[in-house]
GUTI-715887 format. One record per residue (C-alpha): x, y, z; residue number from 1; residue in three letters. Coordinates in steps of 0.25 Angstrom, whole numbers, plus 5000, padded with zeros to 4 digits. Example, Ala and Ser with C-alpha at 12.3 -4.5 7.8 and 13.67 -1.06 7.14 Angstrom:
REM GUTI-715887
- east;north;up;fimi;vofi
- 5049;4982;5031;1;ALA
- 5055;4996;5029;2;SER
END
This chain:
REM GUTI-715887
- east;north;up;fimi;vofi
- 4990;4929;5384;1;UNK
- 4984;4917;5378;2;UNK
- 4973;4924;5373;3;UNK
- 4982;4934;5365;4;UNK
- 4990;4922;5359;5;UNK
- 4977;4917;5355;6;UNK
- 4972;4930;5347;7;UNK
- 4985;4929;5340;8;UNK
- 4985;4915;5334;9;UNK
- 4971;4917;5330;10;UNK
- 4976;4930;5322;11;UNK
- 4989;4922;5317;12;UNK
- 4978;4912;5314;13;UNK
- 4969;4921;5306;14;UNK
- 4980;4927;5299;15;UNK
- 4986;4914;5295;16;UNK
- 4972;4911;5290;17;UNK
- 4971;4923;5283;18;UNK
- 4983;4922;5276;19;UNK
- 4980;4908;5272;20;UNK
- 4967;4912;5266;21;UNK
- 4974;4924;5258;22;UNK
- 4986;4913;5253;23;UNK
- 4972;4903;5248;24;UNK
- 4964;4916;5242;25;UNK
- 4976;4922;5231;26;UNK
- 4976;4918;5219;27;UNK
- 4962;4911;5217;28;UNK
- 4950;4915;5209;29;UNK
- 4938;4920;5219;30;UNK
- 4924;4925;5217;31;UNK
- 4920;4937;5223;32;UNK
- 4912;4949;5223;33;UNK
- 4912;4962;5216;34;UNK
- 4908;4973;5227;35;UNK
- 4910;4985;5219;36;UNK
- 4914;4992;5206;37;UNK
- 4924;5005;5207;38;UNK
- 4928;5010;5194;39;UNK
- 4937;4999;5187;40;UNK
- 4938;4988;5198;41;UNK
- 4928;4979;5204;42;UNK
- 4929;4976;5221;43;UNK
- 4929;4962;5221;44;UNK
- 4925;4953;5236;45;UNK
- 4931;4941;5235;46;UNK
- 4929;4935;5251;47;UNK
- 4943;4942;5256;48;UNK
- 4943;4951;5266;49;UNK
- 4947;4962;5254;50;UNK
- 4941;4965;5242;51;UNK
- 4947;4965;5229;52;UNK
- 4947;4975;5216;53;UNK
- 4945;4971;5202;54;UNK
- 4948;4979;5191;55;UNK
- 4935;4979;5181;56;UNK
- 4943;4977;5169;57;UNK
- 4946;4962;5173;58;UNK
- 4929;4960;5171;59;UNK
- 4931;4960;5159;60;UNK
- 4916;4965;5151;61;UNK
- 4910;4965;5164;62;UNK
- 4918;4978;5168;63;UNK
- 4913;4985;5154;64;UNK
- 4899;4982;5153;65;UNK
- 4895;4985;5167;66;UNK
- 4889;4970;5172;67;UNK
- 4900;4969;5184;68;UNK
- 4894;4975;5196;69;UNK
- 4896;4972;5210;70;UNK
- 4889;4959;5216;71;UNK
- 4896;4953;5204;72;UNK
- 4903;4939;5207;73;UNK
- 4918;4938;5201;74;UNK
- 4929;4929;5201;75;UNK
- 4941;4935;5203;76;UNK
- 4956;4930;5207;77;UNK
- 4962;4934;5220;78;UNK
- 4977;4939;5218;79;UNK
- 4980;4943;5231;80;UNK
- 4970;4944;5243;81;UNK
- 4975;4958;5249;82;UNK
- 4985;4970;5242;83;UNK
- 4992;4981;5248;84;UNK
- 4978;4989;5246;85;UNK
- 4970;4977;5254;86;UNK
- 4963;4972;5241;87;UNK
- 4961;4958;5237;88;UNK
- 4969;4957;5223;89;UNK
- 4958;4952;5214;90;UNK
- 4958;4949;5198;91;UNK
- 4945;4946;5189;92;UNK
- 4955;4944;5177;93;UNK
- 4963;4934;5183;94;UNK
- 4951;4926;5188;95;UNK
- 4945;4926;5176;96;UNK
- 4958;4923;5168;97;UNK
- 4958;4910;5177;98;UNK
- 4946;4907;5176;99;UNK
- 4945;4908;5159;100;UNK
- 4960;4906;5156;101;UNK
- 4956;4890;5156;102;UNK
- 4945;4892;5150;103;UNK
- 4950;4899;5137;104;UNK
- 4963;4892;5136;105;UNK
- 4954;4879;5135;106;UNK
- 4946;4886;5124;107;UNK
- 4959;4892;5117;108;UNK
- 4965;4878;5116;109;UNK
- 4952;4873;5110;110;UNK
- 4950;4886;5100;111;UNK
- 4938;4889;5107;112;UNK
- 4933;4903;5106;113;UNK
- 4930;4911;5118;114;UNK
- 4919;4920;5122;115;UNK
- 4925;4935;5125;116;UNK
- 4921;4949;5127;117;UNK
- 4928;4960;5120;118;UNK
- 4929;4973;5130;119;UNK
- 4941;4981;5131;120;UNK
- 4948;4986;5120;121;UNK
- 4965;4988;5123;122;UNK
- 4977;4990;5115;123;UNK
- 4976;4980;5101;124;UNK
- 4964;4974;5104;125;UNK
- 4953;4971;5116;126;UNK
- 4951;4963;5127;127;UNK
- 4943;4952;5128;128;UNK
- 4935;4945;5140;129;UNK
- 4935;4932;5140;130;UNK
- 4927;4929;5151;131;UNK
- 4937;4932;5161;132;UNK
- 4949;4932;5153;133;UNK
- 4952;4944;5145;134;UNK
- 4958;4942;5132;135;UNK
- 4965;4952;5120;136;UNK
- 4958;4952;5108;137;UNK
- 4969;4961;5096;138;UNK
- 4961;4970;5089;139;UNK
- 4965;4963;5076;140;UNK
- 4957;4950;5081;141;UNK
- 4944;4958;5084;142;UNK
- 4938;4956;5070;143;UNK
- 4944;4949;5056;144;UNK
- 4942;4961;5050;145;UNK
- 4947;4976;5058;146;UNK
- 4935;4983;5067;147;UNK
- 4935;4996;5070;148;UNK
- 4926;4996;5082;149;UNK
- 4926;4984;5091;150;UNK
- 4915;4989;5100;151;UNK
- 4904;4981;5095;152;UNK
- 4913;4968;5099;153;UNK
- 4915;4973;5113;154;UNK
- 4907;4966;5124;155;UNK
- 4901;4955;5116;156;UNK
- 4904;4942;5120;157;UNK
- 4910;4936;5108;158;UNK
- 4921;4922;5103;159;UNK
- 4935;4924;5103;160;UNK
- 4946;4915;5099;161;UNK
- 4958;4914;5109;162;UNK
- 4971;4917;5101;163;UNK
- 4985;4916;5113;164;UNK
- 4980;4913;5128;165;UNK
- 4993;4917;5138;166;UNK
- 4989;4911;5151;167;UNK
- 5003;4916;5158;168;UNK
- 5000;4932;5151;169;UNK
- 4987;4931;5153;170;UNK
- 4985;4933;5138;171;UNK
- 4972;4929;5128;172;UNK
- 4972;4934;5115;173;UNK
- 4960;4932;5106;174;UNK
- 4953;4935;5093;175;UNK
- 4938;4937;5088;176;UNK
- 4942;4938;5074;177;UNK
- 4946;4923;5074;178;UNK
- 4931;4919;5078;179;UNK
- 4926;4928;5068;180;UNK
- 4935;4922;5056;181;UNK
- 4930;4908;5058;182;UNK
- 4917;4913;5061;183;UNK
- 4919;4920;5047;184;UNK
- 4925;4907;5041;185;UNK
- 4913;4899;5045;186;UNK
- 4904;4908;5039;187;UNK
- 4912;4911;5024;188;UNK
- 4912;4894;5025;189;UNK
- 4896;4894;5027;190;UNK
- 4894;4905;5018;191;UNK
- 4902;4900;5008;192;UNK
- 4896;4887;5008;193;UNK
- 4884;4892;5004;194;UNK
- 4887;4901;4992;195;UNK
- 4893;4895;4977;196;UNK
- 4899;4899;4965;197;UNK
- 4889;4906;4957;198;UNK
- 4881;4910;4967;199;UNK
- 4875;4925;4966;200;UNK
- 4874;4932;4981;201;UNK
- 4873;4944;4985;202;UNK
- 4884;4951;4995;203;UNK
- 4890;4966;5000;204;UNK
- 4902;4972;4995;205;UNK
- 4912;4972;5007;206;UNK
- 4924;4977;5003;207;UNK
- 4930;4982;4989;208;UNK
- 4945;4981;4986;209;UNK
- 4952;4983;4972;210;UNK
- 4950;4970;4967;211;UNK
- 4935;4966;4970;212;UNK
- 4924;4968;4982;213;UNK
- 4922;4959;4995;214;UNK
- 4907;4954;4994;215;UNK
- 4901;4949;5007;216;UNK
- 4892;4937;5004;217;UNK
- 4886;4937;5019;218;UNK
- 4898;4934;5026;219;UNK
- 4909;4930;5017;220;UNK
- 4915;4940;5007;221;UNK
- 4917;4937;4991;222;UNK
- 4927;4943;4984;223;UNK
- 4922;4951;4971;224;UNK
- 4933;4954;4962;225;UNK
- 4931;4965;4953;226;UNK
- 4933;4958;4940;227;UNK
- 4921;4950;4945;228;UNK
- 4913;4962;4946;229;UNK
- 4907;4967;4933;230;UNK
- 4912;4962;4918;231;UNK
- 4917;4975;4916;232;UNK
- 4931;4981;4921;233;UNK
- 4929;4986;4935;234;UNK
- 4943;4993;4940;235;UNK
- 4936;4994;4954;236;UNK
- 4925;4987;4960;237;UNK
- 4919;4999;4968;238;UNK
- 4916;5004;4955;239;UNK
- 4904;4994;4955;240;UNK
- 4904;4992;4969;241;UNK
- 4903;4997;4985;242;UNK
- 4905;4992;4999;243;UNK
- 4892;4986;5005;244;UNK
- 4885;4985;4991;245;UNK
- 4877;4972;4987;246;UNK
- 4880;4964;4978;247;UNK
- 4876;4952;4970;248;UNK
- 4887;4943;4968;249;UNK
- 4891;4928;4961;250;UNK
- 4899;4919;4969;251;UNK
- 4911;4914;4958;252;UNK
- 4920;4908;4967;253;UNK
- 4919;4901;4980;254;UNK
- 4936;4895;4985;255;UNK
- 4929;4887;4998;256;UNK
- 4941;4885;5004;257;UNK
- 4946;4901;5006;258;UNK
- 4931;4904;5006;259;UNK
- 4933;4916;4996;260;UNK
- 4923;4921;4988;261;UNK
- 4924;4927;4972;262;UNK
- 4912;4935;4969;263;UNK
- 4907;4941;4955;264;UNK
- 4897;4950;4951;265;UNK
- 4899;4952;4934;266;UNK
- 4895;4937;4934;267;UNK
- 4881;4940;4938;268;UNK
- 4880;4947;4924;269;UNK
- 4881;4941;4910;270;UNK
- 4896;4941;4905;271;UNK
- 4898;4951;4895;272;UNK
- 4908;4942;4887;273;UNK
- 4897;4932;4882;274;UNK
- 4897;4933;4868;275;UNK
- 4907;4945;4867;276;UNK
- 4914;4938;4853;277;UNK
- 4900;4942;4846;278;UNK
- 4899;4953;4853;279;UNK
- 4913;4961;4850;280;UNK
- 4919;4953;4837;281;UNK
- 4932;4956;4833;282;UNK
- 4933;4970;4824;283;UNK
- 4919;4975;4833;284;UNK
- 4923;4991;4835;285;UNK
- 4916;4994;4848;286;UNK
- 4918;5006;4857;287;UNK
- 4923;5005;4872;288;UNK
- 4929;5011;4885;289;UNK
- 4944;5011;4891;290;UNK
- 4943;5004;4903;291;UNK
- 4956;5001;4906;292;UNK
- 4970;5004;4901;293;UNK
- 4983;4995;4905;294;UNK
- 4997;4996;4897;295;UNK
- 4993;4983;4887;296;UNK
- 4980;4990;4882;297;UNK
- 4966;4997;4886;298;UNK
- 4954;4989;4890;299;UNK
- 4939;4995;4883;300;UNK
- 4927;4989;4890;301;UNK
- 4917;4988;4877;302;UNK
- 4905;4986;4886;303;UNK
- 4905;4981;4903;304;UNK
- 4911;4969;4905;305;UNK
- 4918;4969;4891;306;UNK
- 4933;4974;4890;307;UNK
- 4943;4974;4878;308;UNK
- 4956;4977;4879;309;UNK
- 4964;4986;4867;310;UNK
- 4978;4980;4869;311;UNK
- 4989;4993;4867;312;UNK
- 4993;4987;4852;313;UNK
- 4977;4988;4848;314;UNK
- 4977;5004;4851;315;UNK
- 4984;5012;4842;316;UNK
- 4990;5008;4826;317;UNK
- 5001;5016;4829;318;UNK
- 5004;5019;4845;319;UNK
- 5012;5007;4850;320;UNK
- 5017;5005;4863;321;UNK
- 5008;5017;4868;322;UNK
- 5003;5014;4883;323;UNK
- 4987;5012;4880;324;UNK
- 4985;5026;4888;325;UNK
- 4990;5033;4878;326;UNK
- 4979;5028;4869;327;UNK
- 4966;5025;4877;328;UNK
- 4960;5030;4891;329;UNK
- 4952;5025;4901;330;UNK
- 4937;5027;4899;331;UNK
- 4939;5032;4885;332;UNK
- 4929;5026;4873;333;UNK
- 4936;5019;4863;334;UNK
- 4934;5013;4850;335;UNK
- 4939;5000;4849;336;UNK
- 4939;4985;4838;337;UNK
- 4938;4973;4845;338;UNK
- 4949;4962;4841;339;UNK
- 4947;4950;4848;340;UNK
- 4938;4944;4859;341;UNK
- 4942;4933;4869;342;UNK
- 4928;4929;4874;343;UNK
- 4937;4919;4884;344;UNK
- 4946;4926;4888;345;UNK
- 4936;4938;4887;346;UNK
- 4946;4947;4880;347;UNK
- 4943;4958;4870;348;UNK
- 4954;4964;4862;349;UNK
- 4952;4979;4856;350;UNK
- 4959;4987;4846;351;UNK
- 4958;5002;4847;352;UNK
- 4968;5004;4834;353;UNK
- 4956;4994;4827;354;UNK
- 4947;5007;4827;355;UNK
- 4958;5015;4819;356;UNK
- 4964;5015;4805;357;UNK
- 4977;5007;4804;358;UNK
- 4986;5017;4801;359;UNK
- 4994;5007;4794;360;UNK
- 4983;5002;4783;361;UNK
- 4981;5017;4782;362;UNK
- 4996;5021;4778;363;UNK
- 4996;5008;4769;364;UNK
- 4986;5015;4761;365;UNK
- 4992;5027;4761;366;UNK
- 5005;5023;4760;367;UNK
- 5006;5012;4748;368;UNK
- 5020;5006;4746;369;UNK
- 5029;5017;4740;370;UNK
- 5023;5029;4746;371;UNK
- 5033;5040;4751;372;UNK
- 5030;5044;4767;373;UNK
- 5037;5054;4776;374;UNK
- 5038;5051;4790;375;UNK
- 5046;5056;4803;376;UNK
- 5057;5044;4808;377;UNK
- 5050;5041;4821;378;UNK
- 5062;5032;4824;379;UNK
- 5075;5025;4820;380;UNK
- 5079;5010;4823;381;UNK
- 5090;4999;4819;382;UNK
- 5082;4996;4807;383;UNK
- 5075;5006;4801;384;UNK
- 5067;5020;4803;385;UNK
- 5052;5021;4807;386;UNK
- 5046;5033;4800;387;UNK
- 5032;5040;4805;388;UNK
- 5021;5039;4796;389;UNK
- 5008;5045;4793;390;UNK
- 4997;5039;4802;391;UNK
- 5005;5038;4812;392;UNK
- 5011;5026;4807;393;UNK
- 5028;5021;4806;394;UNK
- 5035;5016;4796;395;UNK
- 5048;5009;4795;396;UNK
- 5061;5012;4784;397;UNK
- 5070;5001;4787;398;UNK
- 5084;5003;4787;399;UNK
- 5086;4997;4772;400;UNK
- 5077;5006;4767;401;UNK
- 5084;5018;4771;402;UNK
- 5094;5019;4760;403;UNK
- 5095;5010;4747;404;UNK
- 5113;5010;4749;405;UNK
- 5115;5014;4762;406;UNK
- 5113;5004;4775;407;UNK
- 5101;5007;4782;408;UNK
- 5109;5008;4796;409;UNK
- 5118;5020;4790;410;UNK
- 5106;5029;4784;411;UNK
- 5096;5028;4796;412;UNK
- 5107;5034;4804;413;UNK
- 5101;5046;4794;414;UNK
- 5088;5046;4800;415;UNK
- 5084;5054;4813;416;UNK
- 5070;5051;4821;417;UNK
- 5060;5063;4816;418;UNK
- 5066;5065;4804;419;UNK
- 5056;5065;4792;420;UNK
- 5060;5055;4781;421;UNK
- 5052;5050;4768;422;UNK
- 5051;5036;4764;423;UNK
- 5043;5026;4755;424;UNK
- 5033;5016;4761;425;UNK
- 5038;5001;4757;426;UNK
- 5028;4994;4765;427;UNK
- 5016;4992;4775;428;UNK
- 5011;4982;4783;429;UNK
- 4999;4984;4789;430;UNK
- 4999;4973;4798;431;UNK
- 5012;4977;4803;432;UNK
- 5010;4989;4804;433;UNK
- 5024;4991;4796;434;UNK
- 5027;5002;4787;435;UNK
- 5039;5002;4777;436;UNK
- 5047;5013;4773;437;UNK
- 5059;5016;4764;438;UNK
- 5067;5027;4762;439;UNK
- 5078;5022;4752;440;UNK
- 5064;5020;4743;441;UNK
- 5064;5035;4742;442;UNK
- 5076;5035;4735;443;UNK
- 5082;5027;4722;444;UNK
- 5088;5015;4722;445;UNK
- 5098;5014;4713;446;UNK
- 5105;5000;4716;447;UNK
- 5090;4996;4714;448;UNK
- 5086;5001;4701;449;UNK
- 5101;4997;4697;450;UNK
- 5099;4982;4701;451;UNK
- 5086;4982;4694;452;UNK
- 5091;4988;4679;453;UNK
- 5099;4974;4681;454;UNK
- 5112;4983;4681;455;UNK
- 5117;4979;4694;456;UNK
- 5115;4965;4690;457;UNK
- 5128;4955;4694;458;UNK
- 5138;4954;4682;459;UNK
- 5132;4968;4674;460;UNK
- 5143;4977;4672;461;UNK
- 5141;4992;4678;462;UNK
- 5149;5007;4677;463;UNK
- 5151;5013;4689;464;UNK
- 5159;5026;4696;465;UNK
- 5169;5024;4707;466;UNK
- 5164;5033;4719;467;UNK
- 5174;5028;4730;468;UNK
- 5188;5023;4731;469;UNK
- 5193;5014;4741;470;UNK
- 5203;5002;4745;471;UNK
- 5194;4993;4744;472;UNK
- 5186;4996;4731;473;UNK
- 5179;5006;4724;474;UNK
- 5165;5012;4726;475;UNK
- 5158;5014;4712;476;UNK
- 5143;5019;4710;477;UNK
- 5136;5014;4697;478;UNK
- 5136;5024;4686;479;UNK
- 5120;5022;4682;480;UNK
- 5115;5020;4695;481;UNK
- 5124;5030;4705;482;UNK
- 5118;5027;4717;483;UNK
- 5122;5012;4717;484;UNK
- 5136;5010;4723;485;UNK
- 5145;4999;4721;486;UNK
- 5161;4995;4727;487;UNK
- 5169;4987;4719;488;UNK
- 5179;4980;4727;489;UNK
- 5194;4983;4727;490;UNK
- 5196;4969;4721;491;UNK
- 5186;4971;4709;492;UNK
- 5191;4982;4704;493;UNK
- 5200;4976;4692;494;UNK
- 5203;4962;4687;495;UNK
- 5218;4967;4687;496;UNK
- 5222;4965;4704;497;UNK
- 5231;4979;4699;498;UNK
- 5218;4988;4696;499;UNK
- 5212;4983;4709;500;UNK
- 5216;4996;4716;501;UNK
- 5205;5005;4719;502;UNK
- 5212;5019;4717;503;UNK
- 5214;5017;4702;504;UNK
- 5200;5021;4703;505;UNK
- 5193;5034;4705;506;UNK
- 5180;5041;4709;507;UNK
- 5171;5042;4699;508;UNK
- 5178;5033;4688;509;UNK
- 5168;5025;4681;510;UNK
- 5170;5010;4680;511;UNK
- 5163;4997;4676;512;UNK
- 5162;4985;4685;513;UNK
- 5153;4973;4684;514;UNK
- 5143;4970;4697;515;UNK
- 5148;4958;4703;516;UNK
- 5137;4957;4715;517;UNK
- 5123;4965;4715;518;UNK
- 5114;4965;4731;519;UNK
- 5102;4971;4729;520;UNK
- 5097;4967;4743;521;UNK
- 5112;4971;4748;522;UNK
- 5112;4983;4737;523;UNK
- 5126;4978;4735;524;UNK
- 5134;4981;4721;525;UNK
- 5148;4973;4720;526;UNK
- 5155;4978;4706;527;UNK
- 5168;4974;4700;528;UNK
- 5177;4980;4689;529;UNK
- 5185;4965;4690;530;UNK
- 5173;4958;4686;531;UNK
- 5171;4968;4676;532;UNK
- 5184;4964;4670;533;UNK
- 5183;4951;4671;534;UNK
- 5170;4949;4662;535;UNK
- 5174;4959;4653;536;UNK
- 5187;4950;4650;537;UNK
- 5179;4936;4651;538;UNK
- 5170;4943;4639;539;UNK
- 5182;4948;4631;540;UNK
- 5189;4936;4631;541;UNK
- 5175;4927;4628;542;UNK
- 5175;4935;4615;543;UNK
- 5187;4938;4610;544;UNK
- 5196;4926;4611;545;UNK
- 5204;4923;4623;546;UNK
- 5218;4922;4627;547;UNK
- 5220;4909;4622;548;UNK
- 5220;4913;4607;549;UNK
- 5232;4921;4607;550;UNK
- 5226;4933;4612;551;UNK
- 5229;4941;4623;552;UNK
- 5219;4945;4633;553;UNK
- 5223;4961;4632;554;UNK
- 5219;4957;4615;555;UNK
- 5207;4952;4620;556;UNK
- 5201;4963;4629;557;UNK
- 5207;4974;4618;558;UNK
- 5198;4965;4607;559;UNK
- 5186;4964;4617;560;UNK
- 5186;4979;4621;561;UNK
- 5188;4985;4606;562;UNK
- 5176;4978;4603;563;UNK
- 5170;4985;4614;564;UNK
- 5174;4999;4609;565;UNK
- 5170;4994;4596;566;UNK
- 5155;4989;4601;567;UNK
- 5155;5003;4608;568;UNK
END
């Protein structure tokens, strides 16, 4: 009886006990011993009375490259003693998470870089082993530039920089492109301290863009625009260069603080422009090739390096606002003048009209003053018509030399565009380029010819026929020049305010009147009978007496007027 008590307290005993040491072995980190490999876990002994399985992926490189084998001594931490399946619970990741999670936070306070081993590949990125820690490293931290194959990085013990730790995840993001960026920073400030303005290298086309090529100077990259690639126009540098070509190259400019480079090639040959006022003098005629045409005007190289440009009111006498395609081509060889020459501001002005006849000179030879022309009406504006010419050539009648009576506005209403009209040339101005025509000069002018006989003059005394009646006056044309039209107002009609009424008159009655008012610029004719009247009685009574003597003014007019007769 005593004997079976016994044997059950040292049971209860040794169970306790064993309880006790299950309660001290949970949650701990313990070495043990691999035993075996099978498939994708390791058996693991770590002194329980079970063993314990570890998947291989928790070894991190050592599961990919084959150096785990059984004999190996791990560290692992015991999760739980025994499961449902009477196994220890054990856990490489979590032991070594333990044992390097102070480690790397120390280093990821201090900005220290860490020592990892890239060698799984998983969605966005890899995983990094960071000697018992794994860590995710986003594909766009791998490299600063994007790599295709990452294979070659795999496996190598490399630097990392720690970007985000989260202990309570479990989380450690890194990047390798960080360490390689200072690395590169350290580098272009060495390089660069050892290069200066000037100097002539020699470096390999990297990369080409629109606007210039990359060169590679041996670990920094220089920038070569294209207008620094030849004196001549290049539209695109792969016309004189190619990815992974050599290529000597002058260092222009160094900024030391962005660590840019700008590089030059055409400096290393003479410049073109030295002495180019010698060598093209204004009026030179030289022959060139269209490089380039924009809306302003066309560029002709005249030899490499050396460009003019034939601005669009150099390229024709006579097309204006033509678009300079209309004209010129690319690639075409034209004749051209040179102009001017800026040496400074390493300009050359053209002129493509230079090479030809100016028409304008050439109608003024032609066409001397008082020539009659014949031309189509190429348009019609407020103050005149242009009229085409021969040569290709305008010229202008203005609206006041349309008619010699008539207002220019009325008779241009006449004139249709393509109608074919004569007229006389009045003048040309070369250097305008002006031509002026006249129709009216085709015709006689009678007010004209009248002025200049001195009939027209103020005070002489003129015949002329009524053409018009109206309420206001009557409308007479000058019996010896018919052409010239005069009115003579209501009021001016007779001395006698009785005979001052405009229908005692009639069409074609012949009277005499006396020009009170002569325009030729106006072309303006103001007749009066009244004053007419009035001379003729201040002469009568200046020689025949005057009133005053006894005589009456009607003896006086009858004396003067059968003197008259008698005269006659």
């Amino acid at each position: 009886m005593s004997q079976a008590v016994s044997e059950k307290e040292d049971f209860a005993s040794l169970f306790a006990e064993s309880i006790a040491d299950q309660d001290l072995a949970e949650g701990y980190v313990a070495k043990g011993i691999i035993t075996a490999i099978e498939k994708d876990v390791a058996v693991v002994d770590v002194g329980l009375k079970v063993e314990g399985r570890v998947p291989l992926k928790e070894f991190g490189a050592k599961s990919k490259d084959g150096t785990l084998v059984p004999g190996d001594e791990v560290e692992v931490y015991v999760e739980r003693i025994e499961n449902a399946l009477g196994e220890a619970v054990l856990s490489r990741e979590k032991a070594r998470r333990e044992e390097s999670w102070i480690r790397l936070e120390a280093k990821f306070n201090d900005n220290e870089r860490v020592e990892g081993v890239i060698f799984n590949q998983v969605k966005g990125g890899f995983t990094v082993d960071l000697d018992g820690a794994v860590a995710f490293l986003p594909r766009s931290q791998v490299d600063i530039r994007p790599i295709r194959d990452v294979s070659p990085l795999m496996n190598i013990p490399q630097p990392f920089e720690i970007l985000k730790m989260d202990k309570r995840r479990g989380n450690i993001v890194v990047s390798r492109r960080t360490v390689l960026e200072e690395s590169r920073a350290e580098q272009r400030s060495e390089i660069v301290q050892n290069l200066e303005e000037g100097q002539v290298v020699e470096g390999v086309v990297k990369n080409i863009t629109d606007y210039g090529a990359f060169v590679d100077l041996g670990g920094i990259d220089g920038l070569l625009h294209v207008t620094d690639m030849a004196w001549r126009r290049v539209n695109h540098p792969t016309e004189i260069l190619s990815i992974g070509q050599t290529v000597k190259i002058q260092i222009i400019r160094i900024n030391q603080e962005t660590h840019r480079i700008s590089l030059g090639m055409k400096q290393l040959e003479s410049d073109p422009w030295d002495g180019i006022g010698v060598k093209y003098p204004s009026g030179k005629r030289i022959t060139g090739t269209v490089t380039n045409i924009t809306d302003y005007g066309a560029f002709v190289e005249l030899e490499p390096g050396i460009e003019g440009l034939i601005h669009v009111s150099e390229m024709s006498w006579t097309k204006k606002n033509v678009h300079p395609g209309k004209i010129l081509s690319t690639t075409q060889e034209v004749d051209v003048v040179v102009l001017e020459v800026d040496p400074n501001k390493r300009r050359i002005s053209l002129g493509l009209k230079q090479t030809l006849e100016n028409p304008w000179e050439v109608f003024a030879q032609s066409h001397p003053t008082g020539t009659e022309v014949e031309g189509e009406v190429k348009n019609k504006t407020e103050f005149g018509l242009f009229i085409g010419l021969e040569g290709d050539v305008d010229g202008m009648v203005h609206l006041s030399d349309l008619d010699w009576n008539r207002p220019g506005e009325q008779v241009i209403e006449e004139f249709n565009k393509g109608d074919m009209v004569k007229a006389v040339v009045l003048d040309v101005d070369t250097d305008k380029e002006r031509i002026s025509l006249g129709i009216k000069q085709l015709g006689k002018d009678a007010l004209g010819d009248a002025a200049a006989s001195g009939e027209l003059r103020k005070g002489a005394i003129v015949s002329a026929k009524v053409t018009g009646i109206t309420d206001g006056g009557v409308e007479v044309a000058l019996v010896d020049h018919e052409d010239v039209s005069a009115f003579i107002r209501r009021s001016d009609l007779s001395r006698d305010r009785d005979e001052q009424r405009p229908e005692r008159f009639s069409v074609g009655q012949t009277v005499d009147a006396r020009v009170t008012n002569f325009s030729k610029r106006d072309r303006k004719v103001s007749l009066s009978i009244k004053a007419l009247e009035i001379a003729e009685e201040k002469e009568a009574v200046a020689q025949f007496g005057s009133s005053d003597s006894g005589a009456s003014l009607g003896d006086i007019l009858g004396a003067a007027l059968k003197k008259q007769n008698d005269d006659e």
